[in-house]
VMD Tcl script that draws the C-alpha trace (Angstrom):
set ca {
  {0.00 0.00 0.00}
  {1.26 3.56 -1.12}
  {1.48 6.22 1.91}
  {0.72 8.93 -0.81}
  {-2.43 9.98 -1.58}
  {-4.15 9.12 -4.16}
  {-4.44 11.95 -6.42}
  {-2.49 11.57 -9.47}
  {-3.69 8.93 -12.10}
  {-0.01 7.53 -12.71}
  {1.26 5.89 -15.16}
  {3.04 2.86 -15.73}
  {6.62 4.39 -16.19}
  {9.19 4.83 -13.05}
  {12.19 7.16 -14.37}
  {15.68 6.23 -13.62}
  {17.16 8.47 -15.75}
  {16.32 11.39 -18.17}
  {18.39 13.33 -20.96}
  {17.13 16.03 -23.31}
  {14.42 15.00 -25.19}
  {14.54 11.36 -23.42}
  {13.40 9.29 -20.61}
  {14.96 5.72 -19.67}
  {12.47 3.68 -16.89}
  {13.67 1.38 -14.81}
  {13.64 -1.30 -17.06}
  {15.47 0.04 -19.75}
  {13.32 1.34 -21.79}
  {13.71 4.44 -23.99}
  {11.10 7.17 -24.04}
  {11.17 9.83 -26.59}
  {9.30 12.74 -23.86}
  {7.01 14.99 -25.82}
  {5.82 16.42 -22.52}
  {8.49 17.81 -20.98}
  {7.30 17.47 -17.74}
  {4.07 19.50 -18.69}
  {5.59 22.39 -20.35}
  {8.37 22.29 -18.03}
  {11.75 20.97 -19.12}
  {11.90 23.73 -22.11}
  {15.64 23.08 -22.60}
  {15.59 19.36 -22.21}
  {16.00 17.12 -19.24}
  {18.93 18.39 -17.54}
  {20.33 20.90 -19.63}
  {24.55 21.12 -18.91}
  {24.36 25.23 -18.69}
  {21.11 24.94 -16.11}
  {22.91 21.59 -13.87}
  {26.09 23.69 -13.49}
  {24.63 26.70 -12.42}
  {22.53 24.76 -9.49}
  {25.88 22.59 -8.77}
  {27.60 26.53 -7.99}
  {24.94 27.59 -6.10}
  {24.44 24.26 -3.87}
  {28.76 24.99 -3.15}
  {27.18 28.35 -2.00}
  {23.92 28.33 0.08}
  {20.98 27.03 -0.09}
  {18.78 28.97 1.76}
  {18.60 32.23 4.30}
  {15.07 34.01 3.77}
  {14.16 36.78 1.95}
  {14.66 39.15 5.15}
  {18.35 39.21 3.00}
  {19.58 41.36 0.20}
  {20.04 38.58 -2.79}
  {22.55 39.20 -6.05}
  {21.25 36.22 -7.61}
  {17.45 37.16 -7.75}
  {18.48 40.90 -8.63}
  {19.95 39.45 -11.26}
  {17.07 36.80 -12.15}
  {14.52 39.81 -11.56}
  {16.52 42.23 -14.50}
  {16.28 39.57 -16.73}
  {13.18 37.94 -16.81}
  {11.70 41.46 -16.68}
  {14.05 42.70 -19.70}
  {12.76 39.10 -21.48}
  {8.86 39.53 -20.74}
  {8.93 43.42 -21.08}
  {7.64 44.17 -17.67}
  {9.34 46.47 -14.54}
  {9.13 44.18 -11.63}
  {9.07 40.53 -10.16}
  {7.99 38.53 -7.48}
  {9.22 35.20 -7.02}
  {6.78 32.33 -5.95}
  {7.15 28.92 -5.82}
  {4.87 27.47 -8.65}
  {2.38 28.73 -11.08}
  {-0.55 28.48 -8.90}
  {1.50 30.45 -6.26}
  {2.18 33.18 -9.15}
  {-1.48 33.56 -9.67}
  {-2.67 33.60 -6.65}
  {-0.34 36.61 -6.38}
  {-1.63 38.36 -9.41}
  {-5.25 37.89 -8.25}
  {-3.74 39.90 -4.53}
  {-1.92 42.46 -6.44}
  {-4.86 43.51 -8.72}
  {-6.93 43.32 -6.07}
  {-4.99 45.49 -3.64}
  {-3.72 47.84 -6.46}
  {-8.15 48.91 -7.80}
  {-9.20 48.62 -4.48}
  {-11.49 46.00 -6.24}
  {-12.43 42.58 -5.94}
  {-13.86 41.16 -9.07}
  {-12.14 39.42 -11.97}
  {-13.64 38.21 -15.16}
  {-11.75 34.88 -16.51}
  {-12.55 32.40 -19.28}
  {-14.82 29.02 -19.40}
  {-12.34 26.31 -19.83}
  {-9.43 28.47 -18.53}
  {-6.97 26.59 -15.79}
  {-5.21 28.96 -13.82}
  {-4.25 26.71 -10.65}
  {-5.56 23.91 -7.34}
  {-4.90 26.86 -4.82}
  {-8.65 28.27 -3.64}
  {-7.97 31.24 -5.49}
  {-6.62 30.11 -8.49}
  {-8.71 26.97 -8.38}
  {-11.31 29.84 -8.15}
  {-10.28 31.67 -11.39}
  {-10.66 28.67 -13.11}
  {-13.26 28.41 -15.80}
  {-13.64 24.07 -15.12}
  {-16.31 22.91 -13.10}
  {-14.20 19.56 -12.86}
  {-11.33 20.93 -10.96}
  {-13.97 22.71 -8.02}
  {-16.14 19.52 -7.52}
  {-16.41 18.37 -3.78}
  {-14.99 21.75 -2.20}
  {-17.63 23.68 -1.72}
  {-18.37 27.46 -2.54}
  {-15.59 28.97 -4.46}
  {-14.57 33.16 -4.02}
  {-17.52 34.74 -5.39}
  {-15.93 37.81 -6.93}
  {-15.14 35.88 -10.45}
  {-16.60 36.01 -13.44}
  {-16.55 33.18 -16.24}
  {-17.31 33.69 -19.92}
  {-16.84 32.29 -23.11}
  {-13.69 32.26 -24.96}
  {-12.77 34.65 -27.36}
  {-15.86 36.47 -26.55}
  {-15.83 40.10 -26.31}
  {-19.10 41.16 -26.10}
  {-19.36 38.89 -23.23}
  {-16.27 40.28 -21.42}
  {-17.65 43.96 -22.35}
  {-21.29 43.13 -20.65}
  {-19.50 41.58 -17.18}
  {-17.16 44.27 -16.85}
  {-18.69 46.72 -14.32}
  {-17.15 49.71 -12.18}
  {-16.28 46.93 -9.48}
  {-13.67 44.82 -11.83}
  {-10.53 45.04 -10.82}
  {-8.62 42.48 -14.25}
  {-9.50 40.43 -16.79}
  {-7.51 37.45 -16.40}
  {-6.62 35.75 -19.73}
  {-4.46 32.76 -20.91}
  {-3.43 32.87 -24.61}
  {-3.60 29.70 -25.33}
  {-5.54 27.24 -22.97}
  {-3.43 24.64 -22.51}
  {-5.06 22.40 -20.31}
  {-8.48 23.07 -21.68}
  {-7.22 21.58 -24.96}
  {-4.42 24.00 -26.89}
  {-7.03 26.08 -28.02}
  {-5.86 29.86 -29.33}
  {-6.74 32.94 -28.65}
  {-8.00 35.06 -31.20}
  {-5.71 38.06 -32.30}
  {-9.15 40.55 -33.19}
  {-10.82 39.61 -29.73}
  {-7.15 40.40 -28.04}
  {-6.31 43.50 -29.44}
  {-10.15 44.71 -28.61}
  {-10.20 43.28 -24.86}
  {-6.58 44.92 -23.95}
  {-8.33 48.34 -25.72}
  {-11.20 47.75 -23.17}
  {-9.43 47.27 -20.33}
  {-7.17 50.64 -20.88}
  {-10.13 52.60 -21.51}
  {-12.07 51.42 -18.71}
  {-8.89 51.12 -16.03}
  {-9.17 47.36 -16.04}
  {-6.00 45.56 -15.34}
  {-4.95 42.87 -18.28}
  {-3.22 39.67 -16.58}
  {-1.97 37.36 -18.80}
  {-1.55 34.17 -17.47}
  {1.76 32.92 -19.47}
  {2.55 29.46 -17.03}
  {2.65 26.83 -19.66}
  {3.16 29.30 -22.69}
  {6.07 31.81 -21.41}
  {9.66 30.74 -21.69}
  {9.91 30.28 -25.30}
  {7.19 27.79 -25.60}
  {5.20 29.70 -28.59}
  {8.42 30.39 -30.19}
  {8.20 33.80 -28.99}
  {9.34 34.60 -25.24}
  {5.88 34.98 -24.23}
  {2.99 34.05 -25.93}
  {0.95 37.86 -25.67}
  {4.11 39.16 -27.48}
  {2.12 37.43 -30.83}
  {-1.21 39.83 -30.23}
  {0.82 42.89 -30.18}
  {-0.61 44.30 -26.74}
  {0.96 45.24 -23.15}
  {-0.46 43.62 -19.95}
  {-0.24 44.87 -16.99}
  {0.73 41.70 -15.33}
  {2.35 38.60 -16.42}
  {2.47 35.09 -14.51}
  {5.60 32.50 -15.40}
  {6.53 29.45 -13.15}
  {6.75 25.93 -15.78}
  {9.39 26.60 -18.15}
  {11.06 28.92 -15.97}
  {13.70 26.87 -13.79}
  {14.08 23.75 -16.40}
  {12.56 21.78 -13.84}
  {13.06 23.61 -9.83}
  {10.47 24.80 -8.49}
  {9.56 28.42 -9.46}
  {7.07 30.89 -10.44}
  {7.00 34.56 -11.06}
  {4.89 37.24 -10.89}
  {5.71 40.19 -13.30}
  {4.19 43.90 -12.79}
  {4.05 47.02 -14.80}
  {6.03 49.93 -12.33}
  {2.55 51.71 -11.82}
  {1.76 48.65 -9.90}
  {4.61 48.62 -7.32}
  {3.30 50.50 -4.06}
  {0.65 48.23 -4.32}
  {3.01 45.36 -3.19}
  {5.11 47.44 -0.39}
  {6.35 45.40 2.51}
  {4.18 43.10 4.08}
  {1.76 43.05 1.63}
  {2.40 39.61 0.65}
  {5.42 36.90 1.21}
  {7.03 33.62 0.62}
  {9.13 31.68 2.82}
  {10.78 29.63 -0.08}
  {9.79 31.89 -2.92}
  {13.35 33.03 -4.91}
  {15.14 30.03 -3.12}
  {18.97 30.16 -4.41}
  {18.98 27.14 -5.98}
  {15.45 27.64 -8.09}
  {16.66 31.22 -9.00}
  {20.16 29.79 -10.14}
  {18.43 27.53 -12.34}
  {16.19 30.55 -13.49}
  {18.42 32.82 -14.57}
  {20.75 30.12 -16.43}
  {17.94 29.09 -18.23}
  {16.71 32.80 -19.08}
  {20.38 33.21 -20.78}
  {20.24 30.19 -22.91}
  {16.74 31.08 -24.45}
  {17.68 34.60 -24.07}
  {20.45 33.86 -27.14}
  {19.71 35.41 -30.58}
  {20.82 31.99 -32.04}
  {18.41 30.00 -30.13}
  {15.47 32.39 -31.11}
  {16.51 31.89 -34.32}
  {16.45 27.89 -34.38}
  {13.44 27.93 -32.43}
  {11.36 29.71 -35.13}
  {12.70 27.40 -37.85}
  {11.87 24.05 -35.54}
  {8.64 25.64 -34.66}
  {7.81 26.08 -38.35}
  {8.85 22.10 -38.76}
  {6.71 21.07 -36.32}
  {3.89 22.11 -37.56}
  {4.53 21.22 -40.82}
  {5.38 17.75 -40.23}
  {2.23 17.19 -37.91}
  {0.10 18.50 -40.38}
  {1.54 16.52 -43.25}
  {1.36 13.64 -41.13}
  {-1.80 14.03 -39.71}
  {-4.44 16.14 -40.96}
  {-6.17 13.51 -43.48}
  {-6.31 10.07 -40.51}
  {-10.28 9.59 -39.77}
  {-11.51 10.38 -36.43}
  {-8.97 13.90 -35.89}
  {-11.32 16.62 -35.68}
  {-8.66 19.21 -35.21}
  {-5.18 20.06 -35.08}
  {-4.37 23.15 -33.23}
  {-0.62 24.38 -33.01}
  {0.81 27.30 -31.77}
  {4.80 27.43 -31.56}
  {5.87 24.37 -29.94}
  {2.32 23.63 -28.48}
  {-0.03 20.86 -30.13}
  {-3.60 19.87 -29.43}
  {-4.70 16.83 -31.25}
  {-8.86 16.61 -30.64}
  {-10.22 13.35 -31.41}
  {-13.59 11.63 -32.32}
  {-12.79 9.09 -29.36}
  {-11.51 9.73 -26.00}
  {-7.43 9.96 -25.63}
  {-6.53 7.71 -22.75}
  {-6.39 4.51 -24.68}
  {-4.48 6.35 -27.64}
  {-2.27 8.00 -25.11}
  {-1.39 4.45 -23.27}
  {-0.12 3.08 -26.72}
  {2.00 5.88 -27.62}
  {3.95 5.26 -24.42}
  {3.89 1.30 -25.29}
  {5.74 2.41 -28.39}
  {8.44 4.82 -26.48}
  {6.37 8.01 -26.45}
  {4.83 9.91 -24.15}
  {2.45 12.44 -24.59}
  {-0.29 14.30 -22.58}
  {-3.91 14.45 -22.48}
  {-5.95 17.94 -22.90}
  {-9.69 17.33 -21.42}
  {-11.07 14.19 -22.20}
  {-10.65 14.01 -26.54}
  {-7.06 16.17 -27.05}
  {-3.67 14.71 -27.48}
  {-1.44 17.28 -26.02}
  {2.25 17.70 -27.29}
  {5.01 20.00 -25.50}
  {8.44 18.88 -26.65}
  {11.09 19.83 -25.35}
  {12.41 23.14 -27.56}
  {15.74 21.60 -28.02}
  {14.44 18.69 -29.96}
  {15.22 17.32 -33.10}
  {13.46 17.68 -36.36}
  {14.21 13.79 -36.71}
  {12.95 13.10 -33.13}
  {9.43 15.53 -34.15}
  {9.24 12.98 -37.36}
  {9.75 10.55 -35.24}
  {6.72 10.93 -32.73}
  {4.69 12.15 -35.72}
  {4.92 8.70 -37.31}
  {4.15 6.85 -34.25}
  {1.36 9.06 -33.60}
  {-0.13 8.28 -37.12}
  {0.72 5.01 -37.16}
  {-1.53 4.95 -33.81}
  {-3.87 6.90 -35.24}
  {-4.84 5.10 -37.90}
  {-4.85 1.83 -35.61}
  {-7.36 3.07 -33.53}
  {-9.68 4.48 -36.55}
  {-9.82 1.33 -38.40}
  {-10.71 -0.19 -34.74}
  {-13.76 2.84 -34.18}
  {-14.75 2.57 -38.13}
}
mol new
graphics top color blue
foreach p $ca { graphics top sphere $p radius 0.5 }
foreach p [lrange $ca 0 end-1] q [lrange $ca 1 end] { graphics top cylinder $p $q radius 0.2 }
display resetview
């Protein structure tokens, strides 16, 4: 009997050992990992430049609070900020952590309490961010959630327009919902929502967890829509793998957050911010922009090739290095052959196959998982036919 709880719906792979765009179980078997720990290991498993810097810092310290003056989140604070075009950070521990401080700041900075977010958004399993979330699924069994949010439909801006009253505080957006099934937003209904929130005082928070870092070949994912938030969250790609989030702020926004206002007792830990700021200067590098674009462009083309004409896929939705794969049948059986054939993939809601390779993979590795998708595929059609 396991002394965890039972909350995660595991699979049947234990890890012993992980490189780039690879897994190995215990067994021996070889994984080609087009999850990447959930959007995390951007740069591979263990990238050399990322397990150096953390190998430094553990010779250093690991820990003494944030009552200290720290170089080494000055440094990761200047530039994730110069990355995500934003004036200031606060360093959390995860995603969920990062909203939840988002949802505080905009909050505390209006002097209002309500925030409109989107049906199917995911935003976090913390009360508030659980709260924010547009999925009944993820709320089930807890009882009443904060009342002061606001769910409507996606891409929707005549619903956003008719919610939006003198006591909203943000809007609270993600631009591509990842866990509600890679689904993009649209640029029109962007560039009219961050018009309506500047005209009416409304704070714009972009919630960039699973797209920021270089995931939609851009370093975040609003920098697409041509608009400025207010507010930016980052935690998943952002420490190749410790455990960080951010929370980034426009300077109007800073005596909001004065001292006391909020805290973390682990948040900018020395080893997570070492691994931070050595993975902000690899995808930081003109040259790896560059390659990212072209293996972006690849990826797409090569699922789409491969793809687009199997019976029962409805869709194929890809933004940068982000897939969604929506399917006539449900994914779990699908998704437990891929990994019987050495890749593993994610699930996106109940019908999606979700792909987030690592952005350091090969074009041979991306035709690679490609073929065993359609080769999978087309099993399973012929099966449902």
């Amino acid at each position: 009997m396991s002394n965890l709880f039972p909350v995660y719906q595991r699979w049947e792979i234990q890890p012993a050992e992980a490189n780039g765009s690879t897994i190995i179980d215990k067994n021996g078997k070889v994984y080609l990992d087009f999850t990447s720990g959930i959007g995390v290991c951007n740069l591979g498993h263990r990238p050399k430049a990322v397990e150096a810097a953390v190998k430094e810092q553990l010779g250093n310290f690991w820990h003494v609070s944030n009552l200290f003056e720290q170089s080494g989140q000055e440094k990761a604070a200047s530039l994730l900020c110069e990355y995500a075009g934003m004036d200031r950070a606060y360093f959390a521990n995860s995603g969920a952590e990062a909203n939840e401080a988002a949802i505080k700041l905009a909050r505390k900075a209006t002097g209002k309490t309500k925030i409109i977010t989107f049906l199917n958004s995911f935003h976090g399993r913390t009360f508030a961010a659980m709260s924010a979330t547009g999925q009944e699924k993820i709320k089930h069994g807890y009882g009443p959630m904060l009342e002061t949010f606001v769910y409507v439909p996606f891409n929707d801006i005549d619903a956003v327009k008719k919610s939006a009253d003198g006591e909203t505080a943000a809007v609270m957006l993600e631009m591509v919902q990842g866990e509600g099934g890679i689904h993009i937003a649209d640029k029109a209904f962007v560039s009219e929502l961050a018009s309506f929130c500047k005209e009416k005082g409304i704070l714009l928070i972009i919630d960039e967890i699973q797209t920021g870092i270089g995931r939609t070949a851009k370093p975040f994912a609003y920098m697409h829509f041509d608009i400025q938030p207010d507010i930016i969250t980052s935690a998943k790609g952002l420490g190749s793998g410790l455990p960080i989030g951010a929370m980034l702020g426009k300077e109007h926004l800073a005596d909001a957050f004065g001292p006391g206002s909020h805290g973390s007792t682990f948040g900018g830990n020395p080893i997570a911010i070492a691994a931070a700021s050595a993975t902000l200067a690899a995808v930081m590098n003109d040259g790896f922009g560059t390659e990212l674009e072209q293996l972006s462009e690849s990826f797409k083309a090569v699922l789409l090739d491969r793809l687009a004409d199997i019976s029962g896929v409805k869709d194929i939705r890809i933004f940068g290095m982000m897939a969604g794969i929506e399917m006539a049948t449900e994914a779990n059986s699908v998704l437990q052959e891929l990994r019987e054939k050495g890749l593993i993939a994610l699930p996106a809601g109940t019908h999606v196959i979700r792909l987030l390779p690592p952005l350091t993979c090969t074009l041979d590795q991306i035709e690679k998982a490609a073929g065993i998708i359609a080769e999978t595929l087309r099993a399973s059609a012929s099966v449902h036919s």
